[in-house]
PyMOL Python script that loads the backbone (N, CA, C, O; Angstrom):
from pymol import cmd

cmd.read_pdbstr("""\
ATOM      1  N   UNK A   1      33.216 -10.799  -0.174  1.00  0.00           N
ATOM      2  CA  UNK A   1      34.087 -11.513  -1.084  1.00  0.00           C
ATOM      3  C   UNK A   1      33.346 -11.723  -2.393  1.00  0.00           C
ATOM      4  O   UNK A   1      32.117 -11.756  -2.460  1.00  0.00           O
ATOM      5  N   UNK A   2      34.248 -11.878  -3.535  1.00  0.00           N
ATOM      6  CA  UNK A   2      33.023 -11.446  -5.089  1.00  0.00           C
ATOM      7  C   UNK A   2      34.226 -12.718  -5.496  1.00  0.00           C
ATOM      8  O   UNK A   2      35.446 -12.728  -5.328  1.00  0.00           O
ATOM      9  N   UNK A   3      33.385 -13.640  -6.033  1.00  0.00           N
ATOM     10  CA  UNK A   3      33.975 -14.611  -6.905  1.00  0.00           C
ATOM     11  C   UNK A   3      33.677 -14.571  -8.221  1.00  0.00           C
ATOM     12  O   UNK A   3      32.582 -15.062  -8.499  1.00  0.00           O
ATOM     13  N   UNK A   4      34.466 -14.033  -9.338  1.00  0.00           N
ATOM     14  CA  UNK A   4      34.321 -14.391 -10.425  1.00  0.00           C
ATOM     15  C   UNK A   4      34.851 -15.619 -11.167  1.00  0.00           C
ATOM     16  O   UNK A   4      35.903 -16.258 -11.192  1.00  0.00           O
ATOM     17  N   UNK A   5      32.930 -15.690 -12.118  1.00  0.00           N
ATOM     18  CA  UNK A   5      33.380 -17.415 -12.480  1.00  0.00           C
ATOM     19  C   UNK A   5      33.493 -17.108 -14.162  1.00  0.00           C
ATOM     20  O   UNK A   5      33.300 -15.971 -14.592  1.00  0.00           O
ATOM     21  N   UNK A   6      33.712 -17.856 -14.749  1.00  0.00           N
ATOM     22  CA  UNK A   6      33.782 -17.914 -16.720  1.00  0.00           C
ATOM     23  C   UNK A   6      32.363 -17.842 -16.915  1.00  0.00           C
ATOM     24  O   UNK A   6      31.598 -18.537 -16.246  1.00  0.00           O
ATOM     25  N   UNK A   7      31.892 -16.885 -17.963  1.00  0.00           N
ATOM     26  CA  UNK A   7      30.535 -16.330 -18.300  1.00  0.00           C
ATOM     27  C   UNK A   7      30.132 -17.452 -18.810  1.00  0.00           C
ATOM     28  O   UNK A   7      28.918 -17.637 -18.733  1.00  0.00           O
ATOM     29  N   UNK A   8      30.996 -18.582 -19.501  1.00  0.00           N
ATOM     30  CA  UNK A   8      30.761 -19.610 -20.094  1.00  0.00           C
ATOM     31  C   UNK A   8      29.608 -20.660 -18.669  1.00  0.00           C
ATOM     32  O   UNK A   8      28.455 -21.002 -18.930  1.00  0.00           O
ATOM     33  N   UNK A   9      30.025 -20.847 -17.833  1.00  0.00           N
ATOM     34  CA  UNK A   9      28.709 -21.197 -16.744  1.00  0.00           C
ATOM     35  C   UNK A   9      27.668 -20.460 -16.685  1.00  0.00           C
ATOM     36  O   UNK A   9      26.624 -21.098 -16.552  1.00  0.00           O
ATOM     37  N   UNK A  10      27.568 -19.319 -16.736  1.00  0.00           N
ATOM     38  CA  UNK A  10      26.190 -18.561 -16.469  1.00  0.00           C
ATOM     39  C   UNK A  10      25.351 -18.237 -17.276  1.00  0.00           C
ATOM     40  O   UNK A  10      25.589 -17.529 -18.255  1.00  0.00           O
ATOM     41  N   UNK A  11      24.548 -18.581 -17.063  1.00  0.00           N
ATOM     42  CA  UNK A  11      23.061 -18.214 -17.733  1.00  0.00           C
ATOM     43  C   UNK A  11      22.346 -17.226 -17.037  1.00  0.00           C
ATOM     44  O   UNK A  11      22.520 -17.102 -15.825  1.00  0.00           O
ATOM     45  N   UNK A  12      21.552 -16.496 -17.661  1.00  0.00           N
ATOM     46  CA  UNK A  12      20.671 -15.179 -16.783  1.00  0.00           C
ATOM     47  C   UNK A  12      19.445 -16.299 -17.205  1.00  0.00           C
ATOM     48  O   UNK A  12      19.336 -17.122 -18.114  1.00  0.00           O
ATOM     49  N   UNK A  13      18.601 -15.895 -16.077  1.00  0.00           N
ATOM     50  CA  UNK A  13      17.023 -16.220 -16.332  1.00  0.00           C
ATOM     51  C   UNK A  13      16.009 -14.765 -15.674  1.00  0.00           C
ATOM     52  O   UNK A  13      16.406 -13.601 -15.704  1.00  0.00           O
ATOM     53  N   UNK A  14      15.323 -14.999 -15.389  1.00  0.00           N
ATOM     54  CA  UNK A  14      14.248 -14.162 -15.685  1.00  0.00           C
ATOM     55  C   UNK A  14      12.656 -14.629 -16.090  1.00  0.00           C
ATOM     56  O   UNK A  14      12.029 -15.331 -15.297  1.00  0.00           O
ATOM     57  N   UNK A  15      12.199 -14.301 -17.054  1.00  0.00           N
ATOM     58  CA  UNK A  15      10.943 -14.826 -17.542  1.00  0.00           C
ATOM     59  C   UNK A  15      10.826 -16.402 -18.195  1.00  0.00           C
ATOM     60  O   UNK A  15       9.883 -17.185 -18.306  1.00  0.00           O
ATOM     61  N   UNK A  16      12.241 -16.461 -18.560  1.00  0.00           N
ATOM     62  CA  UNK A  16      12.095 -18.299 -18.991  1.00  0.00           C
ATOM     63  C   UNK A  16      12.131 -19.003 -17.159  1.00  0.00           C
ATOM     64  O   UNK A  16      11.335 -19.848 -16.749  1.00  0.00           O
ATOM     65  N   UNK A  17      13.041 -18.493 -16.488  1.00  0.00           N
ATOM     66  CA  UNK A  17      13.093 -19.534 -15.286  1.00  0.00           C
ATOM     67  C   UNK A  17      11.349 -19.288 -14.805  1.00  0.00           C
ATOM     68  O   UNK A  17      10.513 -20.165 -14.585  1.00  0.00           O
ATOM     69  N   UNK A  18      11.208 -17.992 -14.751  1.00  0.00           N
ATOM     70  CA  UNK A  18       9.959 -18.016 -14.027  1.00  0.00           C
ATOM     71  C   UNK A  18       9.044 -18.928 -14.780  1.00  0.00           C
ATOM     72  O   UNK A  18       8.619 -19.813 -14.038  1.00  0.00           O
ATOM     73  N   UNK A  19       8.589 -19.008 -16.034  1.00  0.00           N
ATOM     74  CA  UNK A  19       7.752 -19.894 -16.559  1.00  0.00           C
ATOM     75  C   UNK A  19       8.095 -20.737 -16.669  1.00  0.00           C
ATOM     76  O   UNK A  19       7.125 -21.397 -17.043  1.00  0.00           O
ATOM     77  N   UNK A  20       9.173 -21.554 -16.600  1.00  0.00           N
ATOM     78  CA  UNK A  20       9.437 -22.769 -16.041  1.00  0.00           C
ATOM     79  C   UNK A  20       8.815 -23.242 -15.056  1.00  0.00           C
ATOM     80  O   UNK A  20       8.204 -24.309 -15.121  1.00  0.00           O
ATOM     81  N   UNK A  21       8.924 -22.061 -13.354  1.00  0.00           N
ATOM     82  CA  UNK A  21       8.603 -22.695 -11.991  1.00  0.00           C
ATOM     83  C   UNK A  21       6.774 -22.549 -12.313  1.00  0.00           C
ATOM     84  O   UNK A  21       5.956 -23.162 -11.628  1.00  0.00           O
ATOM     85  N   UNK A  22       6.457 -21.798 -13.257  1.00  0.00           N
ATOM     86  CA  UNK A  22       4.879 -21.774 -13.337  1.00  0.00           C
ATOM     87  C   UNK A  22       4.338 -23.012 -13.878  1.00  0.00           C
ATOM     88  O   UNK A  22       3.356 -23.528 -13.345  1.00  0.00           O
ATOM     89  N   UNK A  23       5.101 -23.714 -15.261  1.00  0.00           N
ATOM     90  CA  UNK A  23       4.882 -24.921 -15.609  1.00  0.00           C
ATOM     91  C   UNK A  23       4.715 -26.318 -14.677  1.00  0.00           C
ATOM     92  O   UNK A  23       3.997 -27.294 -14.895  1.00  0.00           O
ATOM     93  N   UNK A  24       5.562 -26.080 -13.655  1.00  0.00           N
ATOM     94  CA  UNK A  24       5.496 -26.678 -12.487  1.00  0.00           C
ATOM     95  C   UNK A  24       4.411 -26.538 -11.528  1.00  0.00           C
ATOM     96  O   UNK A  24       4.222 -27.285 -10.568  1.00  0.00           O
ATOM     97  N   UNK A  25       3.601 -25.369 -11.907  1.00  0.00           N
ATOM     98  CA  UNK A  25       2.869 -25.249 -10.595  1.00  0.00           C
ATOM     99  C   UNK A  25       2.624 -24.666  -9.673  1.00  0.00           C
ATOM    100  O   UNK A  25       1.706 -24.802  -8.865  1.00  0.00           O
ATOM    101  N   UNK A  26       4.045 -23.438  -9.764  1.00  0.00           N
ATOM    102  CA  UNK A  26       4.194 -22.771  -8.743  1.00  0.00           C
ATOM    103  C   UNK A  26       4.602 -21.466  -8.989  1.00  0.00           C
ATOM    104  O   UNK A  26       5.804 -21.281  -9.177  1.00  0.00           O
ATOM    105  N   UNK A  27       3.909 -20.619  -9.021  1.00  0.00           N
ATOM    106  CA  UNK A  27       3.321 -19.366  -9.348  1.00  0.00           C
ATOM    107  C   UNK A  27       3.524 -18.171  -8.180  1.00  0.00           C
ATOM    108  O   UNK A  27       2.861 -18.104  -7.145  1.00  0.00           O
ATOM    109  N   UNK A  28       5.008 -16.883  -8.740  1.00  0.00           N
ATOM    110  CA  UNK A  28       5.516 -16.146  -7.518  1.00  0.00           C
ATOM    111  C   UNK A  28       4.864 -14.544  -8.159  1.00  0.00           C
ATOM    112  O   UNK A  28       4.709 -14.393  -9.371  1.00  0.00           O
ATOM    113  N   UNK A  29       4.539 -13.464  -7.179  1.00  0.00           N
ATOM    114  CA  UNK A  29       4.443 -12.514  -6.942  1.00  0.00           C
ATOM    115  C   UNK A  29       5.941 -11.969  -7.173  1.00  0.00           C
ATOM    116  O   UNK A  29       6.994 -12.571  -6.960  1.00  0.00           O
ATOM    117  N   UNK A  30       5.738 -10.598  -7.691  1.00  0.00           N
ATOM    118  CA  UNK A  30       7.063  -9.949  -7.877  1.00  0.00           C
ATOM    119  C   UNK A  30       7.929  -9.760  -6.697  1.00  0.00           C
ATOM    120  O   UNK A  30       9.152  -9.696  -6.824  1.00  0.00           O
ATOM    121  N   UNK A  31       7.340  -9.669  -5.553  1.00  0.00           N
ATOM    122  CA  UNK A  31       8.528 -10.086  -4.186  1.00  0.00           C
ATOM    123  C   UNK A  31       8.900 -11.120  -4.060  1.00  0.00           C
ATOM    124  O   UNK A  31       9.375 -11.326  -2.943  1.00  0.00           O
ATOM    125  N   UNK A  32       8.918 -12.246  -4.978  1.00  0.00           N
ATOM    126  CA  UNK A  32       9.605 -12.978  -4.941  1.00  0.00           C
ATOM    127  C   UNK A  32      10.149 -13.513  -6.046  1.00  0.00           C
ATOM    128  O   UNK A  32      10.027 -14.704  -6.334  1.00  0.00           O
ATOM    129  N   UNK A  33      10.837 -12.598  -6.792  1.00  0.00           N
ATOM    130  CA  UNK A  33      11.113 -12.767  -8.308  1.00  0.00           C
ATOM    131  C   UNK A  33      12.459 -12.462  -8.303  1.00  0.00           C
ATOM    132  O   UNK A  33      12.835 -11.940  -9.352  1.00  0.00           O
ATOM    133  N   UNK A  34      13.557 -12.668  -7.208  1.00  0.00           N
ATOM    134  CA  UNK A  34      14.260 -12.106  -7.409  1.00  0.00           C
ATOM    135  C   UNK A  34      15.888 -12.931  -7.948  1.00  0.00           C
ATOM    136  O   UNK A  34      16.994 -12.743  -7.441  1.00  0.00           O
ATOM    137  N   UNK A  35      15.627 -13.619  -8.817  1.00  0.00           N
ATOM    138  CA  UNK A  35      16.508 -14.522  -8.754  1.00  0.00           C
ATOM    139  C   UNK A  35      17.320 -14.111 -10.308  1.00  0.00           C
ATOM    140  O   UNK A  35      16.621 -14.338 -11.295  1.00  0.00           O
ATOM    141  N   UNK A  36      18.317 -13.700 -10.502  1.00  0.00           N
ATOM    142  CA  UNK A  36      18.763 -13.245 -11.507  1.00  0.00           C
ATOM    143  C   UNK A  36      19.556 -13.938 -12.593  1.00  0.00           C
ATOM    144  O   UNK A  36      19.538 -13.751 -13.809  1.00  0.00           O
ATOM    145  N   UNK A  37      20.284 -14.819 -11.828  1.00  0.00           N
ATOM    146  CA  UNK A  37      21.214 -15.870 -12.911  1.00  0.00           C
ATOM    147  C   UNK A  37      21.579 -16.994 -12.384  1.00  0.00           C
ATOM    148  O   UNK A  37      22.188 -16.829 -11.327  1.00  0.00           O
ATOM    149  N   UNK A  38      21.451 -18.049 -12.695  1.00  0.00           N
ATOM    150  CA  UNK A  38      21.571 -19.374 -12.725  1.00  0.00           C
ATOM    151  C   UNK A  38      22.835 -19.885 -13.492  1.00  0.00           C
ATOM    152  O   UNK A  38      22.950 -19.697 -14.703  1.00  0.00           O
ATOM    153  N   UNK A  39      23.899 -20.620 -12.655  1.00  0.00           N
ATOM    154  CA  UNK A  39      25.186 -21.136 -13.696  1.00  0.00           C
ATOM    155  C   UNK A  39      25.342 -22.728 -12.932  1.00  0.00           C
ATOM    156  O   UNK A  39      24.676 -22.973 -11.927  1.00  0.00           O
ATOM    157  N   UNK A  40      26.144 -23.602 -13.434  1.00  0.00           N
ATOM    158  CA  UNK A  40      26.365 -24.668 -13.122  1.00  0.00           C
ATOM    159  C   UNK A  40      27.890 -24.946 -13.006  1.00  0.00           C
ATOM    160  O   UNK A  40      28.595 -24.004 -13.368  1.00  0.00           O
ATOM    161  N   UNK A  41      28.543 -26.078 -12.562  1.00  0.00           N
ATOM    162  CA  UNK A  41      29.892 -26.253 -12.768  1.00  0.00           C
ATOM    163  C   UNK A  41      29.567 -27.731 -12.087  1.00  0.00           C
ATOM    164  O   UNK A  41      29.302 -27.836 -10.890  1.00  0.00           O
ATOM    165  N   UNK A  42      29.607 -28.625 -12.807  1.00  0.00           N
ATOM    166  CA  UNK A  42      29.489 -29.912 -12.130  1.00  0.00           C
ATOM    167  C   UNK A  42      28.621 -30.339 -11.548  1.00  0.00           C
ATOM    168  O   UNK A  42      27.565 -30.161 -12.156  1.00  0.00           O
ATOM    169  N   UNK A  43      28.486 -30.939 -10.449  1.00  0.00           N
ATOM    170  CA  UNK A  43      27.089 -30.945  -9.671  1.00  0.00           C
ATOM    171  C   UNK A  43      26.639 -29.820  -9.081  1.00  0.00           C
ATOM    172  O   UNK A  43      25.450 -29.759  -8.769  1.00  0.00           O
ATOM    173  N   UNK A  44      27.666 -28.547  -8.784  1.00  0.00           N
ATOM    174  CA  UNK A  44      27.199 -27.110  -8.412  1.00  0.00           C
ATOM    175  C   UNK A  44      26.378 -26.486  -8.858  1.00  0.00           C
ATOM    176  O   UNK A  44      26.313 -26.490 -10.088  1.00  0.00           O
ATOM    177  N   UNK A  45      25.497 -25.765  -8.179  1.00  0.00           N
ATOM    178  CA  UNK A  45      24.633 -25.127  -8.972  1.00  0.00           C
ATOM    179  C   UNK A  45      25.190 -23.253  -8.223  1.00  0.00           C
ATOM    180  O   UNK A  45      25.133 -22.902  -7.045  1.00  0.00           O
ATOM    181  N   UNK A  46      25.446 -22.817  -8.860  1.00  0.00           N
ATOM    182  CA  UNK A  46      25.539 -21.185  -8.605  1.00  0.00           C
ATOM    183  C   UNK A  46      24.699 -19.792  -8.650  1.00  0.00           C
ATOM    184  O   UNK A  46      24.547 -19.493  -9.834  1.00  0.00           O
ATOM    185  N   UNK A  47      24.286 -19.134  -8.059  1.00  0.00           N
ATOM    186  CA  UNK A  47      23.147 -18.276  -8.443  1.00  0.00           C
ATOM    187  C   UNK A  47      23.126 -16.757  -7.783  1.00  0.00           C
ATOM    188  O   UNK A  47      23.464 -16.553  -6.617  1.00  0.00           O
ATOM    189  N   UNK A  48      22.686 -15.725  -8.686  1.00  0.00           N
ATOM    190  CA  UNK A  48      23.044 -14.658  -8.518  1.00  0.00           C
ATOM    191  C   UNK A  48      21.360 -13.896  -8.120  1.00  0.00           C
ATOM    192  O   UNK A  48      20.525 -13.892  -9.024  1.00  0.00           O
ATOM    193  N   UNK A  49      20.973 -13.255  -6.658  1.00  0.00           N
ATOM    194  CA  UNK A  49      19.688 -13.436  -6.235  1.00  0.00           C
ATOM    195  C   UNK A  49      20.093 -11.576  -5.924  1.00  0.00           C
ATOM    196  O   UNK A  49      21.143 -10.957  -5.756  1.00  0.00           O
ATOM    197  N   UNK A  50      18.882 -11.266  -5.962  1.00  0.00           N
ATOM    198  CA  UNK A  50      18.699  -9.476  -5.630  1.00  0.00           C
ATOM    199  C   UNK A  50      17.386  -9.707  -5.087  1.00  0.00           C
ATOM    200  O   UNK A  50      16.654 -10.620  -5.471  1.00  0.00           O
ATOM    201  N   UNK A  51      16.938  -8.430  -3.717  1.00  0.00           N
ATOM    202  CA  UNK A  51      16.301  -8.225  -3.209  1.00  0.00           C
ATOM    203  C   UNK A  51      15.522  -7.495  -3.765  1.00  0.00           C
ATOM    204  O   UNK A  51      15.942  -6.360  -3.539  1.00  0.00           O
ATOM    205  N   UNK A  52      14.139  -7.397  -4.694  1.00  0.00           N
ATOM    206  CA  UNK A  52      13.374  -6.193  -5.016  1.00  0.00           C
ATOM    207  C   UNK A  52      13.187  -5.157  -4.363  1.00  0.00           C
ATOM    208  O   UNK A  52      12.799  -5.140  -3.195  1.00  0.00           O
ATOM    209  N   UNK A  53      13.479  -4.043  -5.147  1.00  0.00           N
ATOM    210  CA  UNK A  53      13.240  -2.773  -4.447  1.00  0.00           C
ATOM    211  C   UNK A  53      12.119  -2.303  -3.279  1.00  0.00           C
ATOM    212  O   UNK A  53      12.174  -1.726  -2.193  1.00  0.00           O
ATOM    213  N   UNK A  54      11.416  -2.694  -3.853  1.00  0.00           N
ATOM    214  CA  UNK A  54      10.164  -2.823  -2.681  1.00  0.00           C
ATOM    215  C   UNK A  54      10.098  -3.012  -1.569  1.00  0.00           C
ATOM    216  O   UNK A  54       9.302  -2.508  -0.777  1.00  0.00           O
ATOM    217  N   UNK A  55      11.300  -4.102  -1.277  1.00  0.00           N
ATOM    218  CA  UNK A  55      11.420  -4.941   0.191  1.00  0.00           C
ATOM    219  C   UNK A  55      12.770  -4.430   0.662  1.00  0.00           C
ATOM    220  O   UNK A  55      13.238  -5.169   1.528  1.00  0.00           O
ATOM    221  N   UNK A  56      13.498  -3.447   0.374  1.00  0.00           N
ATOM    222  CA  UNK A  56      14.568  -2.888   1.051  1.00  0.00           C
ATOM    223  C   UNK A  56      14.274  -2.423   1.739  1.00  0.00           C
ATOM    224  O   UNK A  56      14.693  -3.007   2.738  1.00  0.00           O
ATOM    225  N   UNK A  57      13.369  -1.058   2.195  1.00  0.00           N
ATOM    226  CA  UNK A  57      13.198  -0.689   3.829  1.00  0.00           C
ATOM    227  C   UNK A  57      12.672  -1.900   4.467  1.00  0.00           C
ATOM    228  O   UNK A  57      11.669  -1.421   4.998  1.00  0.00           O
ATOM    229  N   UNK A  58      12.668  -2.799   4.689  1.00  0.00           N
ATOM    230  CA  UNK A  58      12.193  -4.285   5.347  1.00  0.00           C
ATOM    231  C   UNK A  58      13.375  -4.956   5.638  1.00  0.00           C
ATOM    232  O   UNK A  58      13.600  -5.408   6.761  1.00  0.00           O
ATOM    233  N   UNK A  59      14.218  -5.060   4.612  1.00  0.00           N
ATOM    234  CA  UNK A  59      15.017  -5.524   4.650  1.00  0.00           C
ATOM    235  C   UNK A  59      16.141  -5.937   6.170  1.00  0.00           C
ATOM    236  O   UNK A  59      16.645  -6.996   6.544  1.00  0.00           O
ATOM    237  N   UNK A  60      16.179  -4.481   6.737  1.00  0.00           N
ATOM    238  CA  UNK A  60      17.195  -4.867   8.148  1.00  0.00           C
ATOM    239  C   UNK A  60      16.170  -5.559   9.477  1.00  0.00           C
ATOM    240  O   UNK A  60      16.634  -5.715  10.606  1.00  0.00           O
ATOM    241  N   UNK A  61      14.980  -5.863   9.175  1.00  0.00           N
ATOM    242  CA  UNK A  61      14.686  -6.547  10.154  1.00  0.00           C
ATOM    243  C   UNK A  61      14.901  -7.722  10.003  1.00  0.00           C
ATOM    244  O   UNK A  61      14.138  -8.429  10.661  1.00  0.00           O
ATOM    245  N   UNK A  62      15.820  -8.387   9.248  1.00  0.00           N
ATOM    246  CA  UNK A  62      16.072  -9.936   8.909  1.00  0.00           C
ATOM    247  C   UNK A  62      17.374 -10.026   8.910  1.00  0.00           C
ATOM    248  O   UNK A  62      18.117  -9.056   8.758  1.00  0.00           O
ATOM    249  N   UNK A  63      17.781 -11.299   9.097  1.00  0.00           N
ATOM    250  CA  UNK A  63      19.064 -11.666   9.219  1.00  0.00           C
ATOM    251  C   UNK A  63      19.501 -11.703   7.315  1.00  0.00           C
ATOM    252  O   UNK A  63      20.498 -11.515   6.617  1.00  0.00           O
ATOM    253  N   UNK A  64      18.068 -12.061   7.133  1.00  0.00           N
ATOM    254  CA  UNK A  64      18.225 -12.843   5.715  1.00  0.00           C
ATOM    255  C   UNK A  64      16.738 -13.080   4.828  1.00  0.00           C
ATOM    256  O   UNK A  64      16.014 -14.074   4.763  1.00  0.00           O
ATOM    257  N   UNK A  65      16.630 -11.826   4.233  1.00  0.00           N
ATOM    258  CA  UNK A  65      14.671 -11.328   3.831  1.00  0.00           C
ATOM    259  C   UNK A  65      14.132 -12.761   3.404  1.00  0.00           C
ATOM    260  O   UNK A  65      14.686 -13.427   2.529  1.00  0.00           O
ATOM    261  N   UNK A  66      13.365 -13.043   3.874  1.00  0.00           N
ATOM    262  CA  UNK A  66      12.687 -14.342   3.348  1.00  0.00           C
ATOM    263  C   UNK A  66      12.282 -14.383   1.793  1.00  0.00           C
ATOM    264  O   UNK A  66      11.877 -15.436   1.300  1.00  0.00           O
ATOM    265  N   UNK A  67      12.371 -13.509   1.230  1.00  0.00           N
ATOM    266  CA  UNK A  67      12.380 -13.197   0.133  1.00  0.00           C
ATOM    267  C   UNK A  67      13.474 -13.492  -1.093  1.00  0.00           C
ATOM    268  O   UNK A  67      13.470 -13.837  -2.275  1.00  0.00           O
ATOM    269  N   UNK A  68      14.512 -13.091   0.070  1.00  0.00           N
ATOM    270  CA  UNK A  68      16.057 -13.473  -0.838  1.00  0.00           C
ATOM    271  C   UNK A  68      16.311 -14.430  -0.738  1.00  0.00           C
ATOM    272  O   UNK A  68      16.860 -14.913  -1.728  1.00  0.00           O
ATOM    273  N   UNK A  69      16.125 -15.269   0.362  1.00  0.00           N
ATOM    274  CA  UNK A  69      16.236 -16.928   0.709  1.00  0.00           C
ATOM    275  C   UNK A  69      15.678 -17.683  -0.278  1.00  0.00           C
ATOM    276  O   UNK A  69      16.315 -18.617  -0.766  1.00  0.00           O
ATOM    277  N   UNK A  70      14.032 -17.273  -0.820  1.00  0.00           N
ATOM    278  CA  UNK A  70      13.002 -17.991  -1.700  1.00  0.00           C
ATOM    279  C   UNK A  70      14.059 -18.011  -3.278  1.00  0.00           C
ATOM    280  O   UNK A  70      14.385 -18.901  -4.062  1.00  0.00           O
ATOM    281  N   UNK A  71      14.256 -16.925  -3.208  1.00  0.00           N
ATOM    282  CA  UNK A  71      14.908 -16.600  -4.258  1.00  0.00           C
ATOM    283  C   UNK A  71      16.279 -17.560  -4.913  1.00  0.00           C
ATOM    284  O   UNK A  71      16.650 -17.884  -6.041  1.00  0.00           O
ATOM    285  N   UNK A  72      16.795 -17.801  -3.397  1.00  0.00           N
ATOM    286  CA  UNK A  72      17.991 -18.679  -3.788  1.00  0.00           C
ATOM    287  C   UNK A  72      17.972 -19.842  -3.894  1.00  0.00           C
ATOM    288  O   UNK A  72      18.898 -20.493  -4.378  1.00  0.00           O
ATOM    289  N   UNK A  73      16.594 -20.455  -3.328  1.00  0.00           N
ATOM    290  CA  UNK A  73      16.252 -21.843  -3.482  1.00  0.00           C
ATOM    291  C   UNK A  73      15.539 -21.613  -4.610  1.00  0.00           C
ATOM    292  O   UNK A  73      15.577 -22.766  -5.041  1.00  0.00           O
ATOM    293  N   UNK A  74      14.964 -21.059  -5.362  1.00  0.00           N
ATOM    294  CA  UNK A  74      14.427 -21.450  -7.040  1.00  0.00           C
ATOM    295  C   UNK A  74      15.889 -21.870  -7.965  1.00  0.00           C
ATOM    296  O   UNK A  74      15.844 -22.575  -8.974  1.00  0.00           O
ATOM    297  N   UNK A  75      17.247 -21.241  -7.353  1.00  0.00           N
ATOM    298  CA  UNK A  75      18.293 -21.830  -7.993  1.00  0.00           C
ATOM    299  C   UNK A  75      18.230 -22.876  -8.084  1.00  0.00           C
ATOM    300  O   UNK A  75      18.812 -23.430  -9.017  1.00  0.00           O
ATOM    301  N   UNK A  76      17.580 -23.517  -7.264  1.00  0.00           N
ATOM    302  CA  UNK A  76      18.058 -25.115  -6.738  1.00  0.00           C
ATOM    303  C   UNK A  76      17.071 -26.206  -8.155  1.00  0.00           C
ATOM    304  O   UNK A  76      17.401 -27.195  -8.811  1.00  0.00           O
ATOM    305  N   UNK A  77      15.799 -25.353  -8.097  1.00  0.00           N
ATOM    306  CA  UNK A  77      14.524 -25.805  -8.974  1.00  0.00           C
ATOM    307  C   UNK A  77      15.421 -25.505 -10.370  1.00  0.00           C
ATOM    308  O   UNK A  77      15.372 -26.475 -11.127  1.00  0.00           O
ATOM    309  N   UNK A  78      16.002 -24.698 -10.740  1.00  0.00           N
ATOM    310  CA  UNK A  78      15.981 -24.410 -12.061  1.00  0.00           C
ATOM    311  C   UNK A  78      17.404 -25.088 -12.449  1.00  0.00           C
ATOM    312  O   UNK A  78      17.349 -25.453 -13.623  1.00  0.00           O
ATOM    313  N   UNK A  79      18.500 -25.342 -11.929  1.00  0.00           N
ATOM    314  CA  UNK A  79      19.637 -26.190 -11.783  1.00  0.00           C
ATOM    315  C   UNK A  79      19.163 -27.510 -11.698  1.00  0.00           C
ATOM    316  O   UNK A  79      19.723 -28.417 -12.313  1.00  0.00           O
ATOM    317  N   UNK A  80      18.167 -27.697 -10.979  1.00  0.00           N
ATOM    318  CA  UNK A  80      17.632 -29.165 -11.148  1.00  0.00           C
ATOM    319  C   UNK A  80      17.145 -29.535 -12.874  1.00  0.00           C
ATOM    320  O   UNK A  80      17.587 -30.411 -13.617  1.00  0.00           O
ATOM    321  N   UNK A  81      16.302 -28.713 -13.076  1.00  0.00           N
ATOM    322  CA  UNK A  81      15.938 -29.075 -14.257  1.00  0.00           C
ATOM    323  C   UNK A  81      16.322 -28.915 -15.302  1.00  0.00           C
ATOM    324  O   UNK A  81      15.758 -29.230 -16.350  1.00  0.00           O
ATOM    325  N   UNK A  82      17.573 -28.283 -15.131  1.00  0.00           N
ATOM    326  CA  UNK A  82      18.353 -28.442 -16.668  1.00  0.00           C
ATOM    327  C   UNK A  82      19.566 -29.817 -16.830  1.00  0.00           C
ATOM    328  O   UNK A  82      20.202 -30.232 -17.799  1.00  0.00           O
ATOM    329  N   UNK A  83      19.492 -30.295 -15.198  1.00  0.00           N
ATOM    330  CA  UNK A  83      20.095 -31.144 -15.152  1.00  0.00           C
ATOM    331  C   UNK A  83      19.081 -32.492 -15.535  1.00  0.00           C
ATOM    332  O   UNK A  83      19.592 -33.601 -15.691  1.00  0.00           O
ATOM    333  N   UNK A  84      18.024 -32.342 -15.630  1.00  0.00           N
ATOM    334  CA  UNK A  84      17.032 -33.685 -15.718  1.00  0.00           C
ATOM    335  C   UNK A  84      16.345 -33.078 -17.135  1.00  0.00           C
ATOM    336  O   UNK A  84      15.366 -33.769 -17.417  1.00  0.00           O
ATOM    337  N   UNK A  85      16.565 -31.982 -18.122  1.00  0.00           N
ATOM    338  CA  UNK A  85      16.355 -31.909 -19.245  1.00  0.00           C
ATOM    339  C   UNK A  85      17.689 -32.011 -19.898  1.00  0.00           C
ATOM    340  O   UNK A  85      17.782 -31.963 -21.125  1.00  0.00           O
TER     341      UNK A  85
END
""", "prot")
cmd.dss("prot")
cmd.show_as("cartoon", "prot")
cmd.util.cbc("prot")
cmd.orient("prot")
């Protein structure tokens, strides 16, 4: 199922989110970089996460690559902090 939302919520991140989570402290390897866009709608936070190429033959031994999981919880970090900036 593909939900499209108004571009007006979404933001892409990339190298600003990542140096954000580095400003914080917390410093990822490119397998775990995979977090592509960050949008909001209220208290929602929305986020658009890809698996690096690298980790696709890996990929079917998981329900859910620990990688893509990491990925979807930095949504959570970077939705947080635009909500507390």
């Amino acid at each position: 199922m593909t939900i499209s939302l108004s571009s007006r919520w979404r933001q892409a991140v990339g190298a600003t989110a990542l140096a954000a989570l580095a400003a914080a402290g917390l410093s990822y390897g490119p397998d775990f970089q995979g977090l592509r866009a960050v949008w909001r709608r209220g208290d929602e936070v929305f986020a658009e996460v890809e698996l690096p190429d690298a980790l696709a033959p890996e990929a079917g031994r998981f329900a859910l690559h620990p990688a893509l999981f990491d990925a979807a919880l930095h949504a959570l970090l970077v939705g947080a902090s635009r909500t507390a900036g």
